[in-house]
C-alpha positions as a Markdown table, in Angstrom:
| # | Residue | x | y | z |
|---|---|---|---|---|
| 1 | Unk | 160.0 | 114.4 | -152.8 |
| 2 | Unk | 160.0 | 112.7 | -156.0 |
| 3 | Unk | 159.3 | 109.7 | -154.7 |
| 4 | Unk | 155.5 | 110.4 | -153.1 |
| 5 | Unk | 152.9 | 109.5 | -154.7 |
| 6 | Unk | 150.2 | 110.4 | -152.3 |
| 7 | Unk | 149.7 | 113.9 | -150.0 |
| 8 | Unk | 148.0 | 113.3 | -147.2 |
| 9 | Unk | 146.1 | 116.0 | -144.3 |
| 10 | Unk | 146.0 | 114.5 | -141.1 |
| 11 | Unk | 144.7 | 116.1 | -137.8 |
| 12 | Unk | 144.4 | 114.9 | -134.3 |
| 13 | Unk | 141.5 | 116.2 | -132.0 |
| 14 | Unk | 143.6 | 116.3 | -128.8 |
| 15 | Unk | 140.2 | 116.2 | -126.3 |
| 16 | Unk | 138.5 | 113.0 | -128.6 |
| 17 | Unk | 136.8 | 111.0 | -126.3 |
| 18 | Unk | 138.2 | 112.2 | -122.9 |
| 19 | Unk | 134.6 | 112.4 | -121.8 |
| 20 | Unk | 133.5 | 108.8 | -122.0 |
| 21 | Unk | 135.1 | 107.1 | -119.2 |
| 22 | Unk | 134.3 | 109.5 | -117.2 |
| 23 | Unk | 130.4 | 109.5 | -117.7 |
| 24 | Unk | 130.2 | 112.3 | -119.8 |
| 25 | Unk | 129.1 | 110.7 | -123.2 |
| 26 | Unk | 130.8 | 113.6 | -125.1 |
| 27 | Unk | 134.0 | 115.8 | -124.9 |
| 28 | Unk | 132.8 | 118.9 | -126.3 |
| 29 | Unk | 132.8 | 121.9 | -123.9 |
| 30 | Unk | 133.8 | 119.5 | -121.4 |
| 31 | Unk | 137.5 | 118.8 | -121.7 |
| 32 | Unk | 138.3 | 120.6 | -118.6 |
| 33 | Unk | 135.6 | 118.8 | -116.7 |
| 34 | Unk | 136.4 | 115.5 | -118.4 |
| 35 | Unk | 140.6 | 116.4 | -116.6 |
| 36 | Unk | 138.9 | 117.3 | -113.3 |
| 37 | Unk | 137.4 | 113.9 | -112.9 |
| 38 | Unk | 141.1 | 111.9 | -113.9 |
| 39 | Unk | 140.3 | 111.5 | -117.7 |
| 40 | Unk | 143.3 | 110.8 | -119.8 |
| 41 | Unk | 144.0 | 111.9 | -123.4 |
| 42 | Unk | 143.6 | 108.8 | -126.0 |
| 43 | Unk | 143.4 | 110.4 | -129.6 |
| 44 | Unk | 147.2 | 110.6 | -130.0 |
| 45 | Unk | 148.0 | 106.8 | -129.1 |
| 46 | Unk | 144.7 | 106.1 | -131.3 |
| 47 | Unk | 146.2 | 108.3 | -134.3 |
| 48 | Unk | 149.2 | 106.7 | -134.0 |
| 49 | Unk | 148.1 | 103.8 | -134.0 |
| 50 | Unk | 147.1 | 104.2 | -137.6 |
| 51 | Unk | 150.3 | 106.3 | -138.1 |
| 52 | Unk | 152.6 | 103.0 | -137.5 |
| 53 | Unk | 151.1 | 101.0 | -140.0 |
| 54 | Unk | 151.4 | 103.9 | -143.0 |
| 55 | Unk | 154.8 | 104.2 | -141.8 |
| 56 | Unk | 155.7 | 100.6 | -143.8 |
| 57 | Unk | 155.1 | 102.8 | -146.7 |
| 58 | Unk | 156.7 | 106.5 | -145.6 |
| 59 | Unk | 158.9 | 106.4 | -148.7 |
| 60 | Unk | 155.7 | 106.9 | -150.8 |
| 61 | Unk | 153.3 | 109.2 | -148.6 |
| 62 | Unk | 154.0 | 112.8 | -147.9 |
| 63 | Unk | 151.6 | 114.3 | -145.1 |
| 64 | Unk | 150.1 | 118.2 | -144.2 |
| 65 | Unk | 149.3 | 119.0 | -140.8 |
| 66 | Unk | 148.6 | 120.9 | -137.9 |
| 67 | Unk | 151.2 | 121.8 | -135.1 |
| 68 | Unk | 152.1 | 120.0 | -132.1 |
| 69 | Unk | 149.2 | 118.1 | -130.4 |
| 70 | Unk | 147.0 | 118.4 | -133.0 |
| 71 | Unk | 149.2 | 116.2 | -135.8 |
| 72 | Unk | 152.6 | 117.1 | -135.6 |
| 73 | Unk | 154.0 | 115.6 | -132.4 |
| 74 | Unk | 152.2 | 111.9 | -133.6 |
| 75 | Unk | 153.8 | 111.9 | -136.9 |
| 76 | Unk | 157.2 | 112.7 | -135.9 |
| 77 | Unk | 157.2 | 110.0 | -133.2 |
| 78 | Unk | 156.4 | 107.7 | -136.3 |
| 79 | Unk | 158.9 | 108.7 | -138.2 |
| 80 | Unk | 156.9 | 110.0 | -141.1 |
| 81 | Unk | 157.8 | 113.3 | -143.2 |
| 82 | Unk | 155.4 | 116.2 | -142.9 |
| 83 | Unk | 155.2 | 119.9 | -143.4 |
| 84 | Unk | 153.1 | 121.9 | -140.8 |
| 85 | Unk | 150.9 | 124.2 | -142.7 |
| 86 | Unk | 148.6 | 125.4 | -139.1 |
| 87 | Unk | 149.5 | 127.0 | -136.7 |
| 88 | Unk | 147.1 | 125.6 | -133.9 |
| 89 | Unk | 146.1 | 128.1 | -130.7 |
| 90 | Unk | 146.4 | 126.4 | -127.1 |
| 91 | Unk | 144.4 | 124.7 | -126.1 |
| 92 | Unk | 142.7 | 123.7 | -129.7 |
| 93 | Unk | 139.4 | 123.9 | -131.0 |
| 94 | Unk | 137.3 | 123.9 | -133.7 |
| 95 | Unk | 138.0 | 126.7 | -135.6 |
| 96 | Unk | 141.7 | 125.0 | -136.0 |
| 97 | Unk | 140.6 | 122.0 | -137.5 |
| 98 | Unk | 138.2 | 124.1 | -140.2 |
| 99 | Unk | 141.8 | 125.9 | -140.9 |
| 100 | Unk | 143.7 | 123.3 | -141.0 |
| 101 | Unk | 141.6 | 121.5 | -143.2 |
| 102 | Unk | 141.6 | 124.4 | -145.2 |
| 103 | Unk | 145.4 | 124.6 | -145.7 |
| 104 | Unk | 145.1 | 120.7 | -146.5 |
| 105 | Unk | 143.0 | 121.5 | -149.6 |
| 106 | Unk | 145.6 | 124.5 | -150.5 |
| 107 | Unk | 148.7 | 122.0 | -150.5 |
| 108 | Unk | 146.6 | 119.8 | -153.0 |
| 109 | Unk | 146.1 | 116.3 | -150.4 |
| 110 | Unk | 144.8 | 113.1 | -152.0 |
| 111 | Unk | 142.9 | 112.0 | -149.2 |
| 112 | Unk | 142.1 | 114.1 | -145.6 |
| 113 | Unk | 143.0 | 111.8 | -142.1 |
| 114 | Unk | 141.9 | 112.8 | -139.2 |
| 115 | Unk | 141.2 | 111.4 | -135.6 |
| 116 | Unk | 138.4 | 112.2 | -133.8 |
| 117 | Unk | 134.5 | 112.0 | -133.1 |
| 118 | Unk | 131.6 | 113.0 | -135.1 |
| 119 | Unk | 132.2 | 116.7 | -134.1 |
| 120 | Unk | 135.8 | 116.6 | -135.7 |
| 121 | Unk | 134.0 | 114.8 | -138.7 |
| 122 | Unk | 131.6 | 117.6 | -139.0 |
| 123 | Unk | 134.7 | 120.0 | -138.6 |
| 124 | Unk | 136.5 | 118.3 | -141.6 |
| 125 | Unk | 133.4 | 117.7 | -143.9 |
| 126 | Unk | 132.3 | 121.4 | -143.7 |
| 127 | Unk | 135.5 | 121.7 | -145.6 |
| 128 | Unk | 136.7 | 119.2 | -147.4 |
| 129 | Unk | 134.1 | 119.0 | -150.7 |
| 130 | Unk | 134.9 | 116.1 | -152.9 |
| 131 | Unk | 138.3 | 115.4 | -151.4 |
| 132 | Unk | 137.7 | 111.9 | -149.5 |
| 133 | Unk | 137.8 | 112.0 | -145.6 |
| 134 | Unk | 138.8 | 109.0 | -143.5 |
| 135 | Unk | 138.0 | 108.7 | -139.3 |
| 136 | Unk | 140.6 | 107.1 | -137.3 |
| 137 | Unk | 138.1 | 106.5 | -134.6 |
| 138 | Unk | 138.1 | 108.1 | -130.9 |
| 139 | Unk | 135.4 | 109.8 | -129.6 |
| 140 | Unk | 132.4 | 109.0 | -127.1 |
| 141 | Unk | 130.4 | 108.7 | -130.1 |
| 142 | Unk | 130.8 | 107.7 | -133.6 |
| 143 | Unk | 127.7 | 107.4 | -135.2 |
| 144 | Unk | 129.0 | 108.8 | -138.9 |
| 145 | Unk | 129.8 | 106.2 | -141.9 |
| 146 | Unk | 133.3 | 107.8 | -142.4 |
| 147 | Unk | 135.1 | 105.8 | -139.5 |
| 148 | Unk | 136.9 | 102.8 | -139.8 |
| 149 | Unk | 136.3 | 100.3 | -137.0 |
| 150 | Unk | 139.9 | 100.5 | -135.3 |
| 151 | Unk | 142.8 | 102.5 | -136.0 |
| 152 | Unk | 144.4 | 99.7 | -137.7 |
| 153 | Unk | 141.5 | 99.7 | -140.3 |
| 154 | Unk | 141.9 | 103.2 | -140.8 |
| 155 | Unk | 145.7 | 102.5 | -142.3 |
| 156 | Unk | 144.7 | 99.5 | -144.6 |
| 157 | Unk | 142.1 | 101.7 | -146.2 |
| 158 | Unk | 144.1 | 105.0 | -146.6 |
| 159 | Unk | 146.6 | 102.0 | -148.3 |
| 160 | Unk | 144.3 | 100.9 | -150.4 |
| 161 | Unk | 142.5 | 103.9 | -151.7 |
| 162 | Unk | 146.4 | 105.7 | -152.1 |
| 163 | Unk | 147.6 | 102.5 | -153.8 |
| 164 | Unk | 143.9 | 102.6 | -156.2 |
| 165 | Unk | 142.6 | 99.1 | -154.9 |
| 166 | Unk | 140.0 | 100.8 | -153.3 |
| 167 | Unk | 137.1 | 103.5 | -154.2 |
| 168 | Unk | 135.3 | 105.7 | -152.4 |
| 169 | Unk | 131.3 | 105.6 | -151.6 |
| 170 | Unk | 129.3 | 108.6 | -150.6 |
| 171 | Unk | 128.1 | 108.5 | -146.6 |
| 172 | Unk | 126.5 | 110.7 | -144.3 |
| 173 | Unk | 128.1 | 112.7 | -141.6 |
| 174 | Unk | 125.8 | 113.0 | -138.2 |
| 175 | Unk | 125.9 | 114.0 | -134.9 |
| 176 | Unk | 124.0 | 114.3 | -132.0 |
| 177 | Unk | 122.9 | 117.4 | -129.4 |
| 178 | Unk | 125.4 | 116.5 | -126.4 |
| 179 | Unk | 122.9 | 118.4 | -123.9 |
| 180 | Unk | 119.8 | 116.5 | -124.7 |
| 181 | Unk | 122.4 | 113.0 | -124.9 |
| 182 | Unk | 123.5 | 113.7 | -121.5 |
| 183 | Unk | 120.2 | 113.6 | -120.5 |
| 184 | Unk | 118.9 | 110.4 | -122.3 |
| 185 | Unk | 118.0 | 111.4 | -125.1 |
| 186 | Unk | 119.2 | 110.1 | -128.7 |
| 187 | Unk | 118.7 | 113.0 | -131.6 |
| 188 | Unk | 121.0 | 112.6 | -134.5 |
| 189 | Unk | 120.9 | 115.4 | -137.1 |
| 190 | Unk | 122.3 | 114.8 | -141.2 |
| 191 | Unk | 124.9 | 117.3 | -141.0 |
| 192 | Unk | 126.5 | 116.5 | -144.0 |
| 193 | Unk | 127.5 | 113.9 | -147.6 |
| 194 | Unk | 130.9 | 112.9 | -147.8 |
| 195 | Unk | 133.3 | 110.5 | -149.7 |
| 196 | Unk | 135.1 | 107.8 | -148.0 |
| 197 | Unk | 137.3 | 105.3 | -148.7 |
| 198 | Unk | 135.5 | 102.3 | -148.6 |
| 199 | Unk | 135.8 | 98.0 | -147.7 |
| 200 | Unk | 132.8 | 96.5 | -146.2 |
| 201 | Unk | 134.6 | 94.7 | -143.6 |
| 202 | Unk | 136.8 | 98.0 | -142.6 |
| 203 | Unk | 134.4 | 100.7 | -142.4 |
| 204 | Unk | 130.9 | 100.8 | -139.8 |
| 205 | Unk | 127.9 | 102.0 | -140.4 |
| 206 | Unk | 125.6 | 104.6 | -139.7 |
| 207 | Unk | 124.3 | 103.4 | -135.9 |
| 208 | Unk | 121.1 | 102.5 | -136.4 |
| 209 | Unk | 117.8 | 102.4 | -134.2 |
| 210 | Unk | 115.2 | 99.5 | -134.8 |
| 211 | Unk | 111.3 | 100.1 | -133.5 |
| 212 | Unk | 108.9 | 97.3 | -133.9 |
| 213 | Unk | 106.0 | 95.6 | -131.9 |
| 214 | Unk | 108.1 | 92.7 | -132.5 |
| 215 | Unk | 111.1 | 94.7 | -131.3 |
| 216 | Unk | 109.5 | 95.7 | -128.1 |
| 217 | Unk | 108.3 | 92.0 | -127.4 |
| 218 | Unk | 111.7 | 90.2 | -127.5 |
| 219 | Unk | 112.9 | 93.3 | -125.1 |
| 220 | Unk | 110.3 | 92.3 | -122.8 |
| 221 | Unk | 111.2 | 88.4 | -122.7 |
| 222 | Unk | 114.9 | 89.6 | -122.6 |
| 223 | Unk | 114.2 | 91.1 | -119.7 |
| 224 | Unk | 112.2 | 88.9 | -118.0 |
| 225 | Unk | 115.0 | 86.4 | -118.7 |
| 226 | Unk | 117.3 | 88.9 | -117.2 |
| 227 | Unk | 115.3 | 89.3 | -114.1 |
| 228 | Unk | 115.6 | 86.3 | -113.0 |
| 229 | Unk | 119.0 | 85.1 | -113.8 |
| 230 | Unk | 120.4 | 88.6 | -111.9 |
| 231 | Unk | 118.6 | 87.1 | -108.5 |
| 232 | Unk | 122.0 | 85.2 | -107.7 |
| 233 | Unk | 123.7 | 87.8 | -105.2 |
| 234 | Unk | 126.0 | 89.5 | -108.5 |
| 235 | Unk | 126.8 | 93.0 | -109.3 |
| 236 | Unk | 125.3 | 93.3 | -112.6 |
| 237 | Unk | 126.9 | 96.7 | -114.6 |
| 238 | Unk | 124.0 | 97.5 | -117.2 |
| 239 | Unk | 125.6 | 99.2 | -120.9 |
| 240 | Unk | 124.1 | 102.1 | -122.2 |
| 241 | Unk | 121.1 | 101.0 | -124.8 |
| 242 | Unk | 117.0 | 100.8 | -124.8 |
| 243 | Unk | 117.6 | 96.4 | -124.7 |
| 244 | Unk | 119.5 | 97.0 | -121.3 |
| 245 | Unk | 117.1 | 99.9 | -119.8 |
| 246 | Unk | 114.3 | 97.7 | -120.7 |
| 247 | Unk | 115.7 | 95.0 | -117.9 |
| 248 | Unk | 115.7 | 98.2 | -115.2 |
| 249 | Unk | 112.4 | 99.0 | -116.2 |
| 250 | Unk | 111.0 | 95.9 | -115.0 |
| 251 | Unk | 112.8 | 95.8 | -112.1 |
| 252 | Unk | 110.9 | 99.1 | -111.6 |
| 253 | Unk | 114.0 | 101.0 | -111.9 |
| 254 | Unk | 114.8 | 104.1 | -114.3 |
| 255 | Unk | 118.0 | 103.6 | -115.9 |
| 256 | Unk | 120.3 | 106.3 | -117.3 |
| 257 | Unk | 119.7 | 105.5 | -121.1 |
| 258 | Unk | 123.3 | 106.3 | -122.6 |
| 259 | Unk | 125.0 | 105.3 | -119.5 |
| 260 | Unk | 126.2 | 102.7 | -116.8 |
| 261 | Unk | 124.4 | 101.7 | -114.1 |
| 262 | Unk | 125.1 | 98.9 | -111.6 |
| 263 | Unk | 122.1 | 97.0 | -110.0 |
| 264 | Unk | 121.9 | 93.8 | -107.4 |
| 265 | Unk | 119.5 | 92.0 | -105.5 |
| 266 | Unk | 116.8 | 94.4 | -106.9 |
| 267 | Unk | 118.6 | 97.4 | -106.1 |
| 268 | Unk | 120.4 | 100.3 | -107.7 |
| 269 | Unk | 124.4 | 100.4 | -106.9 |
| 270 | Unk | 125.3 | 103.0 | -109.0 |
| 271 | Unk | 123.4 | 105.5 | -111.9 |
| 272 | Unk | 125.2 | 107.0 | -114.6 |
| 273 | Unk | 128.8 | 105.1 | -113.1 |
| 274 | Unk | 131.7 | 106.7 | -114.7 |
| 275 | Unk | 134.7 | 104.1 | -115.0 |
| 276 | Unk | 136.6 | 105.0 | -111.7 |
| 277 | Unk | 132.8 | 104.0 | -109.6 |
| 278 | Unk | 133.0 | 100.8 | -111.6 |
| 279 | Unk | 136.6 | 99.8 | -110.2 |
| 280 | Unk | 135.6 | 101.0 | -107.0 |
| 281 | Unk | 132.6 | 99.2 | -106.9 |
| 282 | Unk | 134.4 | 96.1 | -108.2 |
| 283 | Unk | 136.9 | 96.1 | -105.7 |
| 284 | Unk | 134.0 | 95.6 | -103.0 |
| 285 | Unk | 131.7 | 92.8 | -104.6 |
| 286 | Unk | 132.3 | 89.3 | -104.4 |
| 287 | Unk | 130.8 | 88.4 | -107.8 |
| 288 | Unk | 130.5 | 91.3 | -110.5 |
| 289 | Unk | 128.5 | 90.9 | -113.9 |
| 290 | Unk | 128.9 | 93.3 | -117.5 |
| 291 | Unk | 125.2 | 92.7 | -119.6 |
| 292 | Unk | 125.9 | 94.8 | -122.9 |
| 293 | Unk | 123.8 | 94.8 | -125.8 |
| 294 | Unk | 125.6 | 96.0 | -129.5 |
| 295 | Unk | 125.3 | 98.8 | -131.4 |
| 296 | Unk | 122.6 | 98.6 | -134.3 |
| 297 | Unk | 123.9 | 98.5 | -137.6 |
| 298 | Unk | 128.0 | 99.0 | -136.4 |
| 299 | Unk | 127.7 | 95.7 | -133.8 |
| 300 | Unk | 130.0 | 96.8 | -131.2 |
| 301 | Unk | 129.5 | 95.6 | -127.7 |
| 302 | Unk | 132.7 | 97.5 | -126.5 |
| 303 | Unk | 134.3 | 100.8 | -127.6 |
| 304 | Unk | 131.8 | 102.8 | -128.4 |
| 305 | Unk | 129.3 | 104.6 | -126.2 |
| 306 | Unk | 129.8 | 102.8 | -123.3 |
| 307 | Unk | 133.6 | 103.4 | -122.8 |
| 308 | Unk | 133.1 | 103.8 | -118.7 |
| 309 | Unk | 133.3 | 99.5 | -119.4 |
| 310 | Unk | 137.1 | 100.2 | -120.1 |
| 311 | Unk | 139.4 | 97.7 | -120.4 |
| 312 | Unk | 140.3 | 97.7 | -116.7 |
| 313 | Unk | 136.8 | 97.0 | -115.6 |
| 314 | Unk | 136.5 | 94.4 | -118.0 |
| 315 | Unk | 140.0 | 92.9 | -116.9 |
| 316 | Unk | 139.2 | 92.6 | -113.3 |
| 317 | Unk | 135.3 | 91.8 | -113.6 |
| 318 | Unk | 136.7 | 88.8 | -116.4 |
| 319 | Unk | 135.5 | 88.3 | -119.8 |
| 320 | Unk | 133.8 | 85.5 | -118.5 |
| 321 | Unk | 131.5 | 87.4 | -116.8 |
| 322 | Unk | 130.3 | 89.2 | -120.1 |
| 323 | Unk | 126.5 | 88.3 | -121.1 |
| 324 | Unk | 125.5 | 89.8 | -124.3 |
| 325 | Unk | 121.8 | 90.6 | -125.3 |
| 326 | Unk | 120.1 | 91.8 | -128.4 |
| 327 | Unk | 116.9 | 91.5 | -129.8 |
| 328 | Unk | 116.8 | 88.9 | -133.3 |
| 329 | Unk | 116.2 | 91.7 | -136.2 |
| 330 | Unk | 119.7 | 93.5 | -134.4 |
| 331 | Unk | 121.3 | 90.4 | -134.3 |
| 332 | Unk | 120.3 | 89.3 | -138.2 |
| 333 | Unk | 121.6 | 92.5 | -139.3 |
| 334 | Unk | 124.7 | 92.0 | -138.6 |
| 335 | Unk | 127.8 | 89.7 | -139.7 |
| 336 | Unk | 129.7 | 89.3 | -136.5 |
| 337 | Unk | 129.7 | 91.7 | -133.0 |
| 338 | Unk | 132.8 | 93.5 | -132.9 |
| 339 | Unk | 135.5 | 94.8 | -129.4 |
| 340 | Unk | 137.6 | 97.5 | -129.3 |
| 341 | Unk | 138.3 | 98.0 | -125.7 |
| 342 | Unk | 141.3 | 99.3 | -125.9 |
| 343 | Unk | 143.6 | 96.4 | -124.6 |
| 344 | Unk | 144.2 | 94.1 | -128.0 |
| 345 | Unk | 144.7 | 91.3 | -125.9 |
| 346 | Unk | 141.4 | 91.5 | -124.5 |
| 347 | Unk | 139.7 | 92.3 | -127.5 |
| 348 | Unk | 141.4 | 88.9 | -128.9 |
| 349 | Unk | 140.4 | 86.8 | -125.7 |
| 350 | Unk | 136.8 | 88.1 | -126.4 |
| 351 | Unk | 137.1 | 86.9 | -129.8 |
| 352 | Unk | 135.2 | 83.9 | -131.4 |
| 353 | Unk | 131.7 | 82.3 | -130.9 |
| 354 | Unk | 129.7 | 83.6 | -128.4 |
| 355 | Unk | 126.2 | 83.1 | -127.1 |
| 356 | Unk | 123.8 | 85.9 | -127.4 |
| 357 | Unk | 120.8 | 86.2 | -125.4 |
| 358 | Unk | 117.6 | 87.2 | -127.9 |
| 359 | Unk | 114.9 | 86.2 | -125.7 |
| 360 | Unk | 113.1 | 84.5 | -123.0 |
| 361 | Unk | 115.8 | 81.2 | -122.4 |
| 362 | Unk | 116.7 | 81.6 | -125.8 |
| 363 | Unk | 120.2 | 82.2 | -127.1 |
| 364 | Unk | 122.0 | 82.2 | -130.3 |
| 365 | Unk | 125.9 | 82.1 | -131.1 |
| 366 | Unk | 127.4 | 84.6 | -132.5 |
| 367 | Unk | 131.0 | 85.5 | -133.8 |
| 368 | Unk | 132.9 | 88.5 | -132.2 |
| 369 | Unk | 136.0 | 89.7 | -133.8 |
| 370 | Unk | 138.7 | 91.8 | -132.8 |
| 371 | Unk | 138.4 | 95.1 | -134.6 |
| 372 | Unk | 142.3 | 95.4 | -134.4 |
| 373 | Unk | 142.6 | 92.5 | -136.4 |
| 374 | Unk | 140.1 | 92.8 | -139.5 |
């Protein structure tokens, strides 16, 4: 062990994001309903995602963890050398992560890795004081400042904090109440300060939520665009978001606010859809269309809170049926619109300039990037 240079804690949350394909817009409490309707764990192919690229420089990194699922299976399929210092109970929970984090600090880490959602980043940041956190992203929601936007990210900045190219910046650690989210309603609490490693183009930011009269105006004309363009005899899917709700509302529908639904000719298909009634759906219209709008602040259109628009229902509805909307100020804010769908070859076939509706026949271009590959 001469050699290493840098001790690193790393923990998987084996139930991150189970919920959101299936409609659930949140895992916790809900992992054995999230199995029950056919969701799949994702946080270990995520984590080692991450895991592969460290493993280019194993000879230098030395990592702590917790047993099995929740760290020690992923590491030893990479190859990487590790000590188990937690014992985690069956099935895991909170309480394991705050231990195992614990242990992490006792073994004197560098830097504390874990894979997750915002509850796991609460989890960790209750704990981990001034020793900098990093989120290798899978949850339903991610509305924290410590993720990096793919799991890929996550490796280039653990490299280049170990290796001292990078330092850290202080950011805030938030979630939201999953009962009042399941209903429609957005409340994000400050939980938390933490230090992360930190590279502009590698990290997202705090979600944001913009309210103006000029806001509400270009929502309107977006909608009134959208009302008339959805009169061609398509399946239109509507993303979670107040941009896409605000089409539904003048259709005189009530959408499901952070979730899918599916309208044509007028009608409502399909309210809160989870991804198996999208494929299903899909299978039985001629002509199916996605409308998403991106996150403020983080610009995703596709991994994050709406992940019932996997990568299957994107693959047989065709990136070419994707229509993008967001209001100006949104758009203005940020640098490029970003996909992480889960399929790399999508996310790369979504990739490049793309036009944006902003308002009524109005439309601006727009980069989108492959989070995989920044």
């Amino acid at each position: 062990m001469a050699d290493i240079v840098a001790r690193i804690g790393f923990l998987i949350n084996p139930i991150a994001g189970m919920g959101g394909s299936v409609g659930l817009k949140g895992t916790d409490g809900l992992a054995d309903a999230a199995a029950a309707r056919g969701a799949k764990p994702l946080a270990s192919e995520r984590a080692k995602a991450c895991l592969q690229r460290l493993a280019k420089e194993a000879g230098h990194l030395f990592f702590f963890t917790a047993s099995k699922s929740m760290g020690e299976d992923a590491l030893m399929d990479c190859g990487l050398d590790f000590s188990v210092v937690h014992d985690a109970s069956s099935p895991s929970g909170s309480e394991d992560t705050i231990l195992a984090c614990r242990a992490f600090l006792e073994n004197g880490i560098d830097l504390l890795l874990f894979c997750g959602g915002d509850g796991t980043a609460r989890d960790v940041a209750s704990v981990a004081g001034q020793i900098p956190i990093l989120g290798i992203p899978a949850g339903v929601k991610m509305h924290s400042g410590v993720f990096a936007i793919s799991p890929e990210a996550a490796a280039e900045l653990a490299l280049g904090f170990i290796r001292g190219e990078l330092l850290t910046r202080e950011t805030e650690i938030v979630d939201v109440d999953e009962d009042l989210y399941r209903c429609g309603e957005l409340q994000t609490r400050l939980y938390a300060a933490a230090k992360t490693p930190y590279k502009p183009v590698l990290v997202q930011e705090r979600k944001r939520i913009y309210s103006s009269a000029d806001e509400e105006e270009f929502k309107n004309q977006i909608a009134l665009f959208a009302s008339e363009f959805m009169r061609d005899g398509s399946a239109y899917v509507l993303g979670a978001g107040t941009t896409t709700a605000r089409i539904a509302e003048l259709l005189g529908m009530e959408k499901t606010l952070l979730g899918v639904d599916v309208i044509k000719d007028g009608k409502l298909l399909a309210k809160d859809a989870a991804e198996l009634d999208l494929l299903e759906l899909i299978a039985n219209e001629r002509s199916v269309k996605i409308i998403l709008s991106p996150i403020g602040a983080q610009g995703f259109i596709l991994g994050r809170g709406s992940q019932q628009i996997s990568a299957e229902v994107l693959r047989r509805v065709g990136t070419e049926n994707l229509i993008i909307i967001s209001t100006p100020h949104k758009l203005a804010e940020l640098p490029y619109l970003l996909a992480d769908c889960g399929d790399k070859g999508l996310d790369r076939a979504l990739s490049g300039r793309k036009r944006v509706v902003t308002g009524y026949r109005v439309a601006q271009l727009k980069e989108i990037k492959a989070a995989t590959n920044i």
